[in-house]
Every structure is written in structure tokens, then in C-alpha cells.
N, C-alpha and C positions, 0 to 999 in steps of 0.2 A: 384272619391271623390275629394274634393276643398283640397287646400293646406292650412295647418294649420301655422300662423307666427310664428316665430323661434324667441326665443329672444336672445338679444347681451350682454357678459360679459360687464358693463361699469363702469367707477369710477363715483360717484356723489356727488355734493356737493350743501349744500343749504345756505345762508347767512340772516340772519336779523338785522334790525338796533335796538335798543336797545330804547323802549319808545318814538317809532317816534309819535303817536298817539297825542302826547302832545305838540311837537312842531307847530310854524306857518306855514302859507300857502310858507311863503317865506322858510322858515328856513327846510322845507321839500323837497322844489326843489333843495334848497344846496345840502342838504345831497342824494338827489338820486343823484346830478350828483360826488359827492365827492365818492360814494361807487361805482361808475361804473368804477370812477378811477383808484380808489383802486384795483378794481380786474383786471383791464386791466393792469396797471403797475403790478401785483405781477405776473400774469400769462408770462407777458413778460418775466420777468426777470426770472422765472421758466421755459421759453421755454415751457409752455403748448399748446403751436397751440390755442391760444383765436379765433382766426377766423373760427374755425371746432366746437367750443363748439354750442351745443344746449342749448338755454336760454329759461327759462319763466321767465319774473316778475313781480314784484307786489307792484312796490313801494317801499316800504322799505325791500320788499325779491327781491333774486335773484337764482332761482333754477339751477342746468346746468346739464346738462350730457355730459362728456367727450368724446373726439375720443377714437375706440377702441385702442387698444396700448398703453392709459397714464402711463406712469412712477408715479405711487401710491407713491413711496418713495418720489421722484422728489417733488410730492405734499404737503406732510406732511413737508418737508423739507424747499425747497427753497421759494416754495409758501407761507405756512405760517408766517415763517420769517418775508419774503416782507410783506405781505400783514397786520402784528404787526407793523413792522416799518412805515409803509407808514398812518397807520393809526396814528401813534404817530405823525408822522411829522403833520400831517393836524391837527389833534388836539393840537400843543403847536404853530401855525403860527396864528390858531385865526383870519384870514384876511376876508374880506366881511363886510358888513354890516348884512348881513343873515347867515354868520357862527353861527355852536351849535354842540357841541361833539357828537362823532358819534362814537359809541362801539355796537360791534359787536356781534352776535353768528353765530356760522358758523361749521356744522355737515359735516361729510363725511361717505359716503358707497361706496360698491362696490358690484355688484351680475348681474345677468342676468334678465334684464328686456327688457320689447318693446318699442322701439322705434320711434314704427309708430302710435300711439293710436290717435283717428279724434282728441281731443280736450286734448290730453295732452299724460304722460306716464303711461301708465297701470301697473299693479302689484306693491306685497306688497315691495318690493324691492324700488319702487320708492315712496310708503308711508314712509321707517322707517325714510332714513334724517331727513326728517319735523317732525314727532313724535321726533327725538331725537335734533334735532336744539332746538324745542320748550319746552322742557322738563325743569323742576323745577331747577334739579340738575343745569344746565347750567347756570338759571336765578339767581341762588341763590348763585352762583359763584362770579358775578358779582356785585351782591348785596355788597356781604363781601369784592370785591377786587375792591375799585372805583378808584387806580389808572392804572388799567388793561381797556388794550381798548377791548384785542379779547379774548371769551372763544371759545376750539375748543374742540366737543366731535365726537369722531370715532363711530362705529358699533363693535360688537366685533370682526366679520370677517375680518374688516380692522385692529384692536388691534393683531390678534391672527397671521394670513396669510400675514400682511407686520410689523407691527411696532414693534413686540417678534424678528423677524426673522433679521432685522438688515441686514446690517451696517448704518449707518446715525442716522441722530434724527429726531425727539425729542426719547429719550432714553425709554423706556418700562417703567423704573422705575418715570418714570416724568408723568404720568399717574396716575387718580383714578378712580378705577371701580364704577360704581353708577348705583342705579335702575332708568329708566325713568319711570314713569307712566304715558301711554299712553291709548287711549280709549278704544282701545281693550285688555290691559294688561299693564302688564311691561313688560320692553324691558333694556337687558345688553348694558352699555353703558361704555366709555372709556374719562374721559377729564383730559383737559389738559388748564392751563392759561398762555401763555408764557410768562417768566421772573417771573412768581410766583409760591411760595409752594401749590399746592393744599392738599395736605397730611395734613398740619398743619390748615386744615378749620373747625374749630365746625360745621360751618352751613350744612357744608356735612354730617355732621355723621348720620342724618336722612336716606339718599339716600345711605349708606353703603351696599354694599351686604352681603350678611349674608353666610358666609363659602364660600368664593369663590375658585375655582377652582385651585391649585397652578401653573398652567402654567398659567391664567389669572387675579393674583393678584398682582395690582399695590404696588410695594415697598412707605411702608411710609418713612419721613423727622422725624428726631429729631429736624426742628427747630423752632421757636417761632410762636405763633399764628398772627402775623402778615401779614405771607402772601411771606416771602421774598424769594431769591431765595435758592432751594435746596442745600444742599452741600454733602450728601453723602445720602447711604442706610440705612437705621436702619429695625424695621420692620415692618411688612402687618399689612392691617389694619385689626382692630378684631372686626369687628361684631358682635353682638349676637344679641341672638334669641329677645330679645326685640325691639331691632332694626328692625328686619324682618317684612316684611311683610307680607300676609299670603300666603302661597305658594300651587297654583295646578300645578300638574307635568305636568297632562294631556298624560304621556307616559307610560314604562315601572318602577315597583317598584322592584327594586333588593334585599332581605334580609333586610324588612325592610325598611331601610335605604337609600339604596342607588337611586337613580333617575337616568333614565337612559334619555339623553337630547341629542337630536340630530335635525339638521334642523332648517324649520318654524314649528312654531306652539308650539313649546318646552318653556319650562318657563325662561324666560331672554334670547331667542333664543342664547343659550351661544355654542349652537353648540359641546359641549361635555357631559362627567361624571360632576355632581357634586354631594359631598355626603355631606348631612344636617349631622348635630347634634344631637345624641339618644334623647337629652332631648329637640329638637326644636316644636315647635305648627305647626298645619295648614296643617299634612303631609293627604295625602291623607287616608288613614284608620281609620282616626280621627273623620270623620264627620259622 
């Protein structure tokens, strides 16, 4: 019998520039060689081994998969840092004739996937980044925070397996859980706008999860809707059912109520328990 491929634990991250479609011909070669920059200064300065990363891109994307071993924390950390700042610097310098602001989204995961695939990486592992890089929640982020150059949204695996578990930042509580809706479903997702309150964003309240999980819910801000930075915890956000959207388990039903969520394939792949609300719609015995 043939040997079947084995896949490799990897971190991934994928980047977009923010309404390149719109810019010129010139104003677009800026900005690709300004975001190659970008990630080459942050990963340095991060100590990522930029020379091991596996790249696809695409213009205004840049996909990567990490060497096995990446320091995940290292990543969410120093990387992203850098790669806000360095973005700020290029954006208040203004220099070129073909200069044009360049704001980012930029998702990360982590899981086992292949490596070797002929024209790219195979499995759903190496679909959810881009499902969640591209996702509403993110866009709508950016929308409301135009002095914000980078929105960054995690996977829950990465929110639950590095960014709860500590020590370093960004803080767990500096985080907003939101739904992506993606083609195939929704997908739990984790962001964050550095240097601003995501908690205090109306435009998110749409993208709220509805009774999320208490070890996966992001601590809300008591501070003003404007956006500014966090200053303490107050509390979670409150969903309701009106807010939800309509929910198939697709798994086991526990008493009712409870849904039992584990894995791929599970609704907001939240990878644990979540228990709806007696009075929520859409539960599976419903229909």
C-alpha cells in the first residue's frame, strides 16, 4: 500500500491591503512593495525566520505558513506591534509621488495541514485564515476605526490554546468574539484593532455571538464609542437572541439545550460546550 501524506502542526497568517482595487496602476506597485516591507521588517524584528516562511501572493494578499516551531505568542506579540507601527510610520511619512494609505487585515491560525499540495495548501485549515482575514466583522472594524491602520482577527484555536493561556499580549480581554460568515457557514472568530476599543464598536454588535462560551468571551470596555484605548474590564458582551443568527449544531443535543461542539464541522468550530438560551430560535428541534 502507497504511503498516505502526513500533515505538519503550522502557524498561518494571511494579510490584505484594505480597497487596493481602487487605487492606480502606480499607487498599487507602492503599496505591494510597502506591505512586503512591512512584513519583512516586523518578522525581523520578531525573530520569525522570514527566510523559512512559505509564501503565496497575490498582490495585495500575502498568504504564509510558518516554520514548524513558530513561537505563536512571539507572533501575536512582537510581530504584530511591529508590523502597526511600521505601518503608522509609512502612512504619516507620505513620501513618493505614488504614496496612498495602506491599512491592513491580517488573520491568523494555527492546525495541521499539508504542505506539499501541487498548486498550493490543501485542507480546511489552510481555507479558514482567508475566510476569516475576509470576513465582514473585520471590514467593519475598519470602517468605524479610520484612524486604525491594522485589524487582526485569530481562529478560536489560536484565541483559546495561546492568547487565554498567557503571559504576553495582546491581553484576552482586548479581544472581540464575532461571527464570520463564511460560505460554507459561520466561523468563531477573535479581533482585535491595536491601540483601540473594539468593545465600545456599535457596528459590531451585529457580528456579536450570541451566549458565548465563558472561557471564550472577550471582556467588554466601559469606554466611549469612539474607539479609544481600553482602560479596564467591565463586562461581556450580551448578545441576544435577536442578534443571533440562526444556529444548526449539526452535533449532539444535550437536554434540550445544551449543544455539544467539538472539532471541524461544529457551529462557530468553537471547539467546545456552548449552551444557548431556553428562549433562543433556530435550535435544532425547531424546524
Amino acid at each position: 500500500m502507497g504511503e498516505h501524506p502526513v500533515p505538519e502542526y503550522r502557524v498561518m497568517l494571511t494579510t490584505d491591503i484594505e480597497d487596493y482595487s481602487s487605487r492606480t496602476d502606480a499607487e498599487q506597485r507602492s503599496l505591494q512593495a510597502a506591505l512586503a516591507d512591512a512584513l519583512n521588517a516586523a518578522s525581523d524584528a520578531a525573530e520569525l525566520n522570514r527566510g523559512k516562511w512559505l509564501v503565496q501572493v497575490g498582490g495585495d494578499s500575502v498568504f504564509a505558513v510558518l516554520p514548524t516551531g513558530t513561537d505563536l505568542a512571539r507572533l501575536m506579540d512582537r510581530f504584530v506591534r511591529e508590523l502597526d507601527a511600521g505601518l503608522g510610520g509609512y502612512n504619516r511619512r507620505r513620501a513618493g509621488e505614488a504614496w496612498t494609505r495602506m491599512r491592513l487585515r491580517l488573520a491568523v491560525h494555527a492546525g495541521p495541514m499539508f504542505v506539499d499540495g501541487p498548486t498550493g495548501w490543501p485542507g480546511q485549515h489552510a481555507v479558514l485564515p482567508v475566510r476569516l482575514r475576509d470576513c465582514e466583522p473585520v471590514r467593519a472594524a475598519l470602517r468605524a476605526l479610520r484612524g486604525a491602520d491594522l485589524a487582526v482577527i485569530v481562529s478560536s484555536d489560536v484565541y483559546r490554546d495561546y492568547i487565554t493561556q498567557g503571559p504576553g499580549n495582546p491581553r484576552p480581554t482586548e479581544f472581540r468574539a464575532v461571527l464570520a460568515q463564511g460560505k460554507e457557514g459561520a466561523y468563531l472568530g477573535h479581533l482585535i484593532v491595536p491601540g483601540f476599543n473594539v468593545h465600545a464598536l456599535s457596528a459590531l454588535a451585529r457580528y456579536d455571538v450570541p451566549d458565548t462560551a465563558p472561557s471564550e468571551t472577550a471582556t467588554s470596555r466601559s469606554d466611549g464609542e469612539d474607539g479609544s484605548a481600553p482602560q479596564g474590564p467591565a463586562s461581556g458582551p450580551q448578545a441576544t437572541s435577536q442578534r443571533a443568527s440562526p444556529i444548526s449544531a449539526g452535533r449532539d443535543v444535550v437536554n434540550g439545550d445544551l449543544y455539544k461542539v467539538s472539532g471541524d464541522g461544529s457551529i462557530y468550530q468553537a471547539g467546545r460546550d456552548i449552551t444557548l438560551p431556553a428562549d433562543h430560535r433556530g435550535r435544532p428541534g425547531d424546524e
